[in-house]
N, C-alpha and C positions, 0 to 999 in steps of 0.2 A: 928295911925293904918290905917287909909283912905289914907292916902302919900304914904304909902307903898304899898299896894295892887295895886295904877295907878303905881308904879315905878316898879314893877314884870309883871304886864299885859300891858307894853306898845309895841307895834307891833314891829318889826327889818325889816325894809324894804331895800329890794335891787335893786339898782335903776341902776345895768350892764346893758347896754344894747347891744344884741345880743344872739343868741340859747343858749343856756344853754349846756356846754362838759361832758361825763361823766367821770370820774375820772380815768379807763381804757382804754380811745380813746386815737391813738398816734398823734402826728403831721402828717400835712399836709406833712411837709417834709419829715418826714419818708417813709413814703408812698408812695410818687414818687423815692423815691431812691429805695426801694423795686423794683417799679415797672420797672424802669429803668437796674435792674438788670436781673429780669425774662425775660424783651424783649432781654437781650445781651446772655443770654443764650441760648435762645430759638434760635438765630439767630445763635450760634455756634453749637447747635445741625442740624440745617437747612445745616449749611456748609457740618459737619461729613456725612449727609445722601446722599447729594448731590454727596461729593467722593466716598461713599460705592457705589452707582448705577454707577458712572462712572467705579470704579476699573472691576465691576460686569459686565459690558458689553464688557470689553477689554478684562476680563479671557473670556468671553465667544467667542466672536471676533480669541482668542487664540485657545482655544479646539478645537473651526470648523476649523481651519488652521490646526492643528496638526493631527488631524484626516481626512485630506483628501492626504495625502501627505504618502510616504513611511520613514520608518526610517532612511535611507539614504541619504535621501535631506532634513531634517532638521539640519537647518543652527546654532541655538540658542545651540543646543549643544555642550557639550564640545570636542573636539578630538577622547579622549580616547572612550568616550558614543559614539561618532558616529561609530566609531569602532566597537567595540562591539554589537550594532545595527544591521551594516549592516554585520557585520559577523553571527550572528541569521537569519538575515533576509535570505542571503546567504544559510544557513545551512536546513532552515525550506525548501529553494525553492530546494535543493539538496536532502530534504528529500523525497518530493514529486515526482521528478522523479524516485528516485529510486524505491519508491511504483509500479508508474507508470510502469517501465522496470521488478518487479517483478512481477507483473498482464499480461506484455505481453509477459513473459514467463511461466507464467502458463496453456496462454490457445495455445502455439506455440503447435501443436501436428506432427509424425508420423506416417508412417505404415512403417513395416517387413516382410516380408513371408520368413521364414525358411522349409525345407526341413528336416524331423524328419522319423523316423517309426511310420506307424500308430498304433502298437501294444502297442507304450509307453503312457503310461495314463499321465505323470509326467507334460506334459507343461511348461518344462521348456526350456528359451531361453538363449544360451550364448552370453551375448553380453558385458561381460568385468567386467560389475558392480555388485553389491552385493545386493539384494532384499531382503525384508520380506514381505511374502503372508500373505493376512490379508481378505481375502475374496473369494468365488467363487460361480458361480450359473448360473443358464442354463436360455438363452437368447430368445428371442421370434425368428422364424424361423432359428434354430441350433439346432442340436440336442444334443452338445456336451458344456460341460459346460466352463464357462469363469472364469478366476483368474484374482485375481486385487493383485498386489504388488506394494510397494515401498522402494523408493531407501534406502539403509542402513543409510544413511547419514540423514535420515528425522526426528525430522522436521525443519531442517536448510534447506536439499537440499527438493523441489517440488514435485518432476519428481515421477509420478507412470505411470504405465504398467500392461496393459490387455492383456493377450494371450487366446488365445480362436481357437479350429482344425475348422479348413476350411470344410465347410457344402458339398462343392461341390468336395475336396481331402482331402481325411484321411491325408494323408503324407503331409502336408503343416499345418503350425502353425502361426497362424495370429497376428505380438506383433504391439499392438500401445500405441507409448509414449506419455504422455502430461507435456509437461514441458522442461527446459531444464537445466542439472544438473551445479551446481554450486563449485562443487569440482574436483581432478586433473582429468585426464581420463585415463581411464584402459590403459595395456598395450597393443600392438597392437597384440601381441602372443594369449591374451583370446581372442579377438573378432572373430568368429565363424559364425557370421549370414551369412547367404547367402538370395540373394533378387530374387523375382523373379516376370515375370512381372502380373500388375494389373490384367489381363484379364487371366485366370487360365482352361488350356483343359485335364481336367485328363489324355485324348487317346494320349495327343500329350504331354508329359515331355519335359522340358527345357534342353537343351543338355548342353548349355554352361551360367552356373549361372554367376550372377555378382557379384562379393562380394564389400560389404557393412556395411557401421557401422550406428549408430545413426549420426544426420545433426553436432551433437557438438562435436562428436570424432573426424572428417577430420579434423578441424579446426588446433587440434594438432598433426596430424599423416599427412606423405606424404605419398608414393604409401606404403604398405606393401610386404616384400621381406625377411618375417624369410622362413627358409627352416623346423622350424618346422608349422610354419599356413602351409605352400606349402603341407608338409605331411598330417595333420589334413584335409585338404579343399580338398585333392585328394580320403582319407579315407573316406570321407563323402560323395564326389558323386560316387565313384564309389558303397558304400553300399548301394544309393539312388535308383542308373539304375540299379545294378543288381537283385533289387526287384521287378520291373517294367516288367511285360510278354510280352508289347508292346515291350519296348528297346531288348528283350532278342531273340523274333522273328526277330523283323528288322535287329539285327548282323547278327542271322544265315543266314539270306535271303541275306544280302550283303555279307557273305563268300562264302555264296554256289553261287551265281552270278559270283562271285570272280573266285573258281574255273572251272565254265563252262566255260567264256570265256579264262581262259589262264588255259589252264589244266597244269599238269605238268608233264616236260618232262621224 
């Protein structure tokens, strides 16, 4: 029984010598392969970043080229794009003029001095084209009130027209146009205006009118020579001077001159 008890309680010694591993530690080697892996990764993600900032400063290098330049002299495009570009580009700068050339005919203006009866209220002027009055109202030093119309044609054609009687002669109708119309032009049988000059002396009537159209009618019209305007334009002045008591004495006074010196036989 005593042999036994030393042969169970006799010590087990372990005489390895070096640090003791724990049974889940990997090798040394492992280890460095590991690690040897992360450094090759890491060095190919190093690479990808390094391309991404180069790609990133060429697009960018790109954009400021492309955005300083017109559609038309960029080279990178294809034919057809370039075309198409510069026919936009083309088309935007054609658009802009023509804004341009419709703004400086909106503000091209006119004046008219027609010869009417003072007694007609109507202020209406013939000058070939076809109006809708769309307003009227009495102006600061006139006593007589102003119409605004425009042309039939609007709001394609500009052109409106103010008449308003002459503060200083009843029988004179004052049209001023702003604009200039953009469709055919009347014929040259309605046009009827008669012009007369700037400087207006009620005691002293115009003997010999000028006739006149708007600045954009001549353009298509050369001298007028119907024999019905001739009629119409003879109608109208002589209705003008036979209302006139100045014109009406000054005849008699040169008939009666007339007869004293060459009496008759």
């Amino acid at each position: 029984m005593g042999s036994d008890w030393i042969h169970q309680s006799s010590p087990s010694l372990d005489l390895r010598v070096g640090p003791r591993r724990s049974p889940d530690q990997a090798p040394v080697g492992v280890l460095e392969a590991m690690l040897n892996q992360i450094s090759e990764e890491n060095r190919r993600l190093t690479g990808m970043v390094s391309d991404m900032y180069k790609n990133h400063s060429a697009l960018r290098r790109r954009l400021s080229y492309l955005a300083s330049v017109s559609p038309c002299e960029k080279g990178s495009a294809s034919p057809k794009r370039k075309r198409v570009d510069c026919e936009k580009h083309a088309a935007s700068d054609d658009e802009h003029g023509c804004k341009r050339s419709r703004e400086d005919a909106m503000t091209k203006t006119s004046k008219v001095y027609v010869r009417t009866d003072p007694s007609d209220p109507s202020l209406v002027v013939m000058d070939g084209y076809q109006w809708r009055k769309y307003g009227q109202k009495v102006t600061r030093g006139n006593p007589f009130p102003r119409a605004y119309f425009r042309c039939s044609f609007a709001p394609s054609c500009p052109v409106k027209k103010k008449v308003q009687r002459s503060a200083e002669d009843k029988s004179l109708l004052v049209a001023t146009y702003e604009g200039v119309h953009n469709h055919k032009h009347p014929s040259p049988d309605e046009v009827y205006t008669v012009k007369c000059p700037s400087h207006i002396n009620s005691s002293a009537p115009s003997i010999d009118p000028v006739v006149t159209r708007q600045p954009d009618v001549d353009r298509g019209f050369g001298e007028i020579e119907s024999p019905k305007f001739d009629r119409a334009l003879v109608e109208q002045m002589v209705a003008t001077l036979t209302k006139d008591p100045n014109f009406t004495a000054a005849v008699a006074a040169a008939i009666s001159e007339r007869f004293l010196r060459d009496p008759p036989a």
